[in-house]
Every structure is written in structure tokens, then in C-alpha cells.
C-alpha positions in Angstrom: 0.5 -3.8 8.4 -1.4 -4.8 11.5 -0.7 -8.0 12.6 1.1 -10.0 15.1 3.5 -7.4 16.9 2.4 -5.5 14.0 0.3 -2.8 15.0 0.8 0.6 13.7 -0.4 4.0 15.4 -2.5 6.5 13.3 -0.3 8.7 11.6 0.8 9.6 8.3 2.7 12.9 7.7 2.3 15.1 3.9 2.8 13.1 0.9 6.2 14.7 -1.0 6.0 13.3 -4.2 6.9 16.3 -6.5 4.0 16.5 -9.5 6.0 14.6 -11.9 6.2 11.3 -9.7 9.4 12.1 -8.5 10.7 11.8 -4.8 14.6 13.0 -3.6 14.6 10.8 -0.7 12.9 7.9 -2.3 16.0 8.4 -5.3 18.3 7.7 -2.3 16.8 4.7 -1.2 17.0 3.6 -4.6 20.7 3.8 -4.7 21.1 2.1 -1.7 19.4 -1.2 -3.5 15.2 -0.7 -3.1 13.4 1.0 -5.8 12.7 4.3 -5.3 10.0 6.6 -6.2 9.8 8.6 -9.7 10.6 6.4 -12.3 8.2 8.2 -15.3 5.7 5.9 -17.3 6.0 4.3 -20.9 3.4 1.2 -20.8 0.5 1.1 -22.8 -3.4 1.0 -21.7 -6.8 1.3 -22.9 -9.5 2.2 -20.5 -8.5 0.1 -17.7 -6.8 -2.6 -20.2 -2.9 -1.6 -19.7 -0.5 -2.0 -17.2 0.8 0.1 -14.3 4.3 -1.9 -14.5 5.6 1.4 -16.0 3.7 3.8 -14.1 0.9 4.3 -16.8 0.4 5.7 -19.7 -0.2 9.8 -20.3 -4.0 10.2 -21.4 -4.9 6.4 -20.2 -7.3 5.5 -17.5 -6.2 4.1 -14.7 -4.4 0.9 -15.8 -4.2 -2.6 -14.5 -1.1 -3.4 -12.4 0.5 -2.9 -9.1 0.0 -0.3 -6.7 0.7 0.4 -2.7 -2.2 2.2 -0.4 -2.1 3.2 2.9 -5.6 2.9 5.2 -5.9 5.3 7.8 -9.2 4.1 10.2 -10.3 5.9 13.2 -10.6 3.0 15.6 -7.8 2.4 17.7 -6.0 5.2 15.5 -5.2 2.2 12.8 -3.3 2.3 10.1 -2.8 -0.2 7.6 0.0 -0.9 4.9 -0.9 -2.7 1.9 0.5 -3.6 -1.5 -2.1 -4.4 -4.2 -2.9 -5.8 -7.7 -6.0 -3.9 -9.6 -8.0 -5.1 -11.9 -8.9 -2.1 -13.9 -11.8 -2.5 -16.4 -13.9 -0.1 -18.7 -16.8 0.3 -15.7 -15.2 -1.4 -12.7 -12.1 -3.1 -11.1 -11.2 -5.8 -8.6 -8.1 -5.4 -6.5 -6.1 -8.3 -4.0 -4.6 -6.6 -0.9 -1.2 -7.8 0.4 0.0 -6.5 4.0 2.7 -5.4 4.0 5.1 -5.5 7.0 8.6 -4.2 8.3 11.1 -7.4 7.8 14.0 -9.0 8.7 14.9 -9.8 5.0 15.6 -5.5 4.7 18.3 -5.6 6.7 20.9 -6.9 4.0 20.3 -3.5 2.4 23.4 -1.2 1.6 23.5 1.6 3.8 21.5 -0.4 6.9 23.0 0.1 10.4 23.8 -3.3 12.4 19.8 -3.9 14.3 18.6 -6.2 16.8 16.9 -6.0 20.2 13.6 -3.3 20.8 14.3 -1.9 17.2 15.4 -5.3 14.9 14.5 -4.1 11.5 16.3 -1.5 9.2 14.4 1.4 7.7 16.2 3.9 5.2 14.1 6.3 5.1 13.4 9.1 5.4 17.1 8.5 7.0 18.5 4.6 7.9 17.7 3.9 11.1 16.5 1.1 13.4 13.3 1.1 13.9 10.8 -1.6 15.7 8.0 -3.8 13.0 5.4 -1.8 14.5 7.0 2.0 13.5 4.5 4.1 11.6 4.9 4.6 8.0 4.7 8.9 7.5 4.8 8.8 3.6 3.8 7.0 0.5 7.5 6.6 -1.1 8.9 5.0 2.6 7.0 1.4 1.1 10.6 0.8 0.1 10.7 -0.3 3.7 8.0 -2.8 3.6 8.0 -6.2 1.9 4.7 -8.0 1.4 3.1 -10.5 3.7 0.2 -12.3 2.7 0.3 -15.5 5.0 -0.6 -15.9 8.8 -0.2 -15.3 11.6 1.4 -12.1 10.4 -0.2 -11.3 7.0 -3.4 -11.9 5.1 -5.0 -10.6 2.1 -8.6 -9.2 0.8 -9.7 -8.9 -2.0 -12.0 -5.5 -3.3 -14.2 -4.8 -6.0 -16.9 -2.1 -7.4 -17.3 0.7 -10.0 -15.1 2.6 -11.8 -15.3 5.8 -13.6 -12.9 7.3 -16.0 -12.5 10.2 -17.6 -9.1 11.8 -18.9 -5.8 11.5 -16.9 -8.2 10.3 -14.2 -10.6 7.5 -12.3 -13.0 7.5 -9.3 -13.3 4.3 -8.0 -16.5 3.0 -5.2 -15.9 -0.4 -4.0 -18.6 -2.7 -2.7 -19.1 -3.7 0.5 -15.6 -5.9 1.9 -14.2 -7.5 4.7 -10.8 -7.0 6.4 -9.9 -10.3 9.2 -6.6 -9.3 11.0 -4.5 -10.2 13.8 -3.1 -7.5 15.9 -0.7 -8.0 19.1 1.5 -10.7 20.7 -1.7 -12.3 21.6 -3.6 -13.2 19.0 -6.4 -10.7 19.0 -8.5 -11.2 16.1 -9.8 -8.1 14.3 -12.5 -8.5 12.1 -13.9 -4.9 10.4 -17.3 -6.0 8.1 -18.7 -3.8 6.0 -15.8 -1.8 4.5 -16.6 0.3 1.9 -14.0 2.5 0.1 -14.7 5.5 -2.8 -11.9 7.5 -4.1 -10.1 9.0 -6.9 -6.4 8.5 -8.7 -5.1 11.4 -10.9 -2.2 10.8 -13.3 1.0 13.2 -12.9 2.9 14.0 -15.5 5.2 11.1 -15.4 2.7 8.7 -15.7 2.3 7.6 -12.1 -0.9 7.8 -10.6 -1.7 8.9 -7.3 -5.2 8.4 -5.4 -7.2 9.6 -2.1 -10.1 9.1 -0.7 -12.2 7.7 2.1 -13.1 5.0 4.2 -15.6 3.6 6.2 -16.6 0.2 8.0 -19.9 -0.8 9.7 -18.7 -2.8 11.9 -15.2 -3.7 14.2 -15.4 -6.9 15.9 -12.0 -7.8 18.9 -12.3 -11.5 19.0 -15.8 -12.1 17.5 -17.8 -9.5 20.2 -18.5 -5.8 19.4 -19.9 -3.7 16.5 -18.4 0.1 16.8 -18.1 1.1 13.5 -15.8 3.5 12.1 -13.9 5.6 9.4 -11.0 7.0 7.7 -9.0 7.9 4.6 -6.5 6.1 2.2 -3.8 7.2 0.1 -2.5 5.1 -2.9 0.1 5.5 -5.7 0.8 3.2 -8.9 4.3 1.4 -8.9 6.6 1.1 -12.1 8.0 -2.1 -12.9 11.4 -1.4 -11.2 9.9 -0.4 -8.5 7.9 -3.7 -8.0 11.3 -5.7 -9.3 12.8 -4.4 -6.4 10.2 -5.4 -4.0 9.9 -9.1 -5.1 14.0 -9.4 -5.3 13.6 -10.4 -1.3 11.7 -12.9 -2.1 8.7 -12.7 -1.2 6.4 -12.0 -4.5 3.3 -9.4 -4.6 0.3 -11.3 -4.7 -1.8 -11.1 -7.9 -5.6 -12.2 -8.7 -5.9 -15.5 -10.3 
């Protein structure tokens, strides 16, 4: 998420997924009508040919399907929330990012408190609460809060490819060069960072899900057109199961995939 009345400070607090996949607070949200995280794995995959849906497969590489990642960039202490489709192949992948942003459409959840004015949106975790578009995201499992949002002036997409390399129970990925085009603020302020590059790695935990890490960088930050800081950062990134994803998409409003 950083789009109109969007933007979204640096910070993003420990990841507490337990090493089987699981989550406690993430179980909670799930009862309270939005998947939560720690469903375990039972697809099927070759080398990049299976499916996420179910978290993955034990012994697979990492498999086609949906996942959520969270950028963390330098400039302007940025962070960005993002739902994604892979592409997962024997030597390389492709992956379409979806922003994903705080909306109105959570609110109907079970166990939301009554929100409007400064803080409009509902958030259950880590406890419900009212909380403004803009409020940070601190861990992985709280994407239960976000729905995707791929259209402007509040969402857009990008899509990334490169290498991939796979061994047992785990894949490092190095993208090729990509482009991010945003809008941030009230205004209108376009953001354009050229450039990007991103390199990482997922392990898969004993349930099946797959969690990844890495870095980031970008050549160049443009604010309506002019400039060229660059800049860096990190990005953390977990696979969803299929109930998980359900759950999402049951607001209506679809995780994009690649044609």
C-alpha cells in the first residue's frame, strides 16, 4: 500500500509465525471470518510446477501460486503491501504484484468495532481496532486486514521476473531489473522508483508454507517525473493456502493473476 491517502511509515515489527506455519493471533482472526495464518500444506509440485494454494508441498521447490510480501525501502521510510501471483519455473519465475490496501469492505467483519471519521477502517489484529488506511502493517499474518487493489488512483500492479534457484525445501530467487509507478498522498504525487532489483530466499516450514527474505534496491526515485536518489531496503514474503486466499477474494475484490 502506498497510494492515494495510502502511505504507510517504515516499520515492520518481528515476524511470529511459529516454525510450522502457524500463528495464534492470525487463528483468531480466522474465526472472526478472514483466513488466518497456519493452515499446513497438501498440494502437489514439481520444481516450480505445483501450486501454493495449499501451502506447498514438503520436499517441493518453491511452487506456483499465491503469496503476500511486504517491501520495506529506505526513502521516505516506505513500506509497501502487496499480494502476488508467482510463476515458479525449473530456472526462473515471473510474479504480478497487487497492492494491497486497508478497506472499507473489512468492516462487515465479526468482531469489528463501529469506525468512521480519522480512523474509518477496521483492523483485527493484532487486537480489533480502528485504525486510519494509512496504519502500518507490523507482521506478515496481519494481511488478513488488507484486501487487494490493483486499479487507480489507489492501486496498481507490477509485474517481476528473473532467476530461480532450487534446492531441497528451498529457492533463492534474483529478479531483473523492474519498475514500481505509484501514487502517494491526497494530491496526487506520482512516485516512480526505476531500476528495482530484488534477490532473496523462501524456506519451506514444516507445514508446507513457505516463508522468504531478502533485499531490495532501486536506482532511481522519481516525485512527479524530477529526481533520481536511489535507494534500498528489505522484503518479507510468505506463501498463502487456498483458504487463506478464499477468504481474501470473498470481499470481492479478486487477487490478480498473470495471463
Amino acid at each position: 500500500m502506498l497510494a492515494a491517502s495510502n502511505a504507510t511509515l517504515f516499520a515492520c515489527g518481528g515476524e511470529t509465525l511459529s516454525e510450522d506455519g502457524s500463528a495464534g493471533a492470525a487463528g483468531n482472526a480466522a474465526s472472526a471470518g478472514v483466513g488466518g495464518v497456519g493452515g499446513s500444506g497438501a498440494g502437489t509440485s514439481g520444481a516450480g510446477g505445483g501450486s501454493a494454494g495449499d501451502g506447498g508441498t514438503s520436499g517441493t521447490a518453491l511452487p506456483t501460486g499465491y503469496y503476500y510480501f511486504l517491501f520495506e525501502l529506505d526513502y521516505l521510510a516506505t513500506q509497501l503491501q502487496l499480494y502476488a501471483w508467482l510463476d515458479s519455473g525449473a530456472t526462473g519465475f515471473e510474479g504480478l504484484f497487487t497492492n494491497a490496501n486497508r478497506r472499507i469492505e473489512l468492516n462487515t467483519r465479526p468482531g469489528c468495532p463501529a469506525c468512521s471519521a480519522d480512523s474509518p477502517i477496521c483492523a483485527l489484529l493484532p487486537a480489533p481496532a480502528c485504525v486510519k488506511p494509512s496504519e502500518k502493517q507490523y507482521a506478515l499474518e496481519h494481511y488478513v486486514d488488507f484486501l487487494p487493489e490493483p486499479d487507480p488512483p489507489d492501486g496498481y500492479t507490477f509485474v517481476v521476473g528473473g532467476s530461480a534457484t532450487h534446492a531441497p525445501y528451498e529457492t533463492t530467487l534474483q529478479s531483473e531489473p523492474f519498475q514500481i509507478e505509484v501514487t502517494l498522498g491526497s494530491g496526487g504525487i506520482s512516485v516512480s522508483m526505476e531500476n528495482a532489483r530484488l534477490t532473496g530466499k523462501f524456506d519451506q516450514l514444516a507445514a508446507g508454507r513457505w516463508l522468504g527474505s531478502g533485499s531490495l534496491s532501486v536506482e532511481k526515485v522519481k516525485i512527479n517525473g524530477s529526481g533520481d536518489s536511489p535507494t534500498q531496503g528489505v522484503f518479507k514474503a510468505m506463501s498463502l493456502t487456498a483458504s487463506e486466499v478464499a477468504a481474501v477474494e470473498s470481499f470481492g475484490h479478486p487477487i490478480p493473476m498473470l495471463p
